[in-house]
C-alpha positions in Angstrom: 146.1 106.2 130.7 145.8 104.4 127.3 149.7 102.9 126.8 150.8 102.9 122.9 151.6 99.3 122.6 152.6 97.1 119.4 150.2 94.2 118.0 151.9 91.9 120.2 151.7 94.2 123.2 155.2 95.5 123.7 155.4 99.2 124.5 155.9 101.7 120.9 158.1 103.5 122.7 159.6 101.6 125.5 161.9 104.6 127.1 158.2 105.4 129.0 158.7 102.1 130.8 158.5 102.4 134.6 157.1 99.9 137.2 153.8 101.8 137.3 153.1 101.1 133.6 154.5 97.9 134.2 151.8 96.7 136.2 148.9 99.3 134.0 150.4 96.7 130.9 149.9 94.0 133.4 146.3 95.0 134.1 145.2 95.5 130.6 146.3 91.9 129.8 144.2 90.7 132.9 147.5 89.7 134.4 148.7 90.2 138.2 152.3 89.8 138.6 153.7 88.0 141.6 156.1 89.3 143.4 158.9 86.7 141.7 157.9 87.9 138.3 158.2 91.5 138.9 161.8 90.7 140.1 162.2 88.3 137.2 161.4 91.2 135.1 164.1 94.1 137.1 166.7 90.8 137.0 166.0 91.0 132.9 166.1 94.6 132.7 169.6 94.6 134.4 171.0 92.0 132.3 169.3 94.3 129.0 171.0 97.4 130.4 174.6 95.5 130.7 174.4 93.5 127.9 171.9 95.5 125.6 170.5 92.4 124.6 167.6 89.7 125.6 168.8 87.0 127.6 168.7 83.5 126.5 166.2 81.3 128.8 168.9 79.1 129.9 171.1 82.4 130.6 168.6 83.9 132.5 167.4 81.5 134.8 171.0 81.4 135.8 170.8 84.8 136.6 168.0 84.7 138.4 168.9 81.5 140.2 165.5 79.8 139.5 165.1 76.9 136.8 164.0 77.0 133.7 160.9 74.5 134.2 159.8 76.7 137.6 160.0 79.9 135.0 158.1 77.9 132.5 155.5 77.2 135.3 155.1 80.5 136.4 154.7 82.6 133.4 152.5 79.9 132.2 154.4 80.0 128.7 157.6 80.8 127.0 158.9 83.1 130.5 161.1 85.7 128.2 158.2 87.1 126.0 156.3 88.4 128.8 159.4 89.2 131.2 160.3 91.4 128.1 157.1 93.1 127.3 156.5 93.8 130.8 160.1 95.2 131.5 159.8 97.2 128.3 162.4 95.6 126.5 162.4 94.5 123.1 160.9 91.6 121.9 163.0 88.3 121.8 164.0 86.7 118.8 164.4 83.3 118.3 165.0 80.3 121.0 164.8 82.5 124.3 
């Protein structure tokens, strides 16, 4: 299935987001997600359903207990940009 995504790869129309097309987004960025990032990513989209907002990097690596150098180190850049694209949330704006 060809996903509708934007020109920085967030879903058009992110109420089609489920785990499957999760990991079909994953795929088309040649991208496998660990087990830790795909909970990173159901941690995010609690905290987006409570709070409807993107959490702060600092705010969500309390969250998700881990620190903010290991999420650096995992995502291999800026953690919140592809936790949010992935989780079909919207994309962050400014310091996340």
């Amino acid at each position: 299935m060809a996903l509708e995504r934007t020109g920085n790869g967030y879903l058009v129309d992110p109420s089609i987001w489920t785990e499957e097309i999760m990991h079909e987004m994953a795929t088309e960025d040649e991208i496998t997600l660990s087990d830790s990032q795909v909970n990173q990513i159901r941690a995010a989209r609690e905290y987006f359903s409570e709070n409807s907002s993107v959490p702060p990097i600092r705010t969500f690596a309390k969250v998700v207990g881990v620190d903010k150098k290991i999420l650096f180190k995992e995502w291999l850049t800026g953690p919140m940009k592809p936790i949010t694209k992935y989780g079909g949330m919207p994309q962050p704006t400014g310091c996340v």
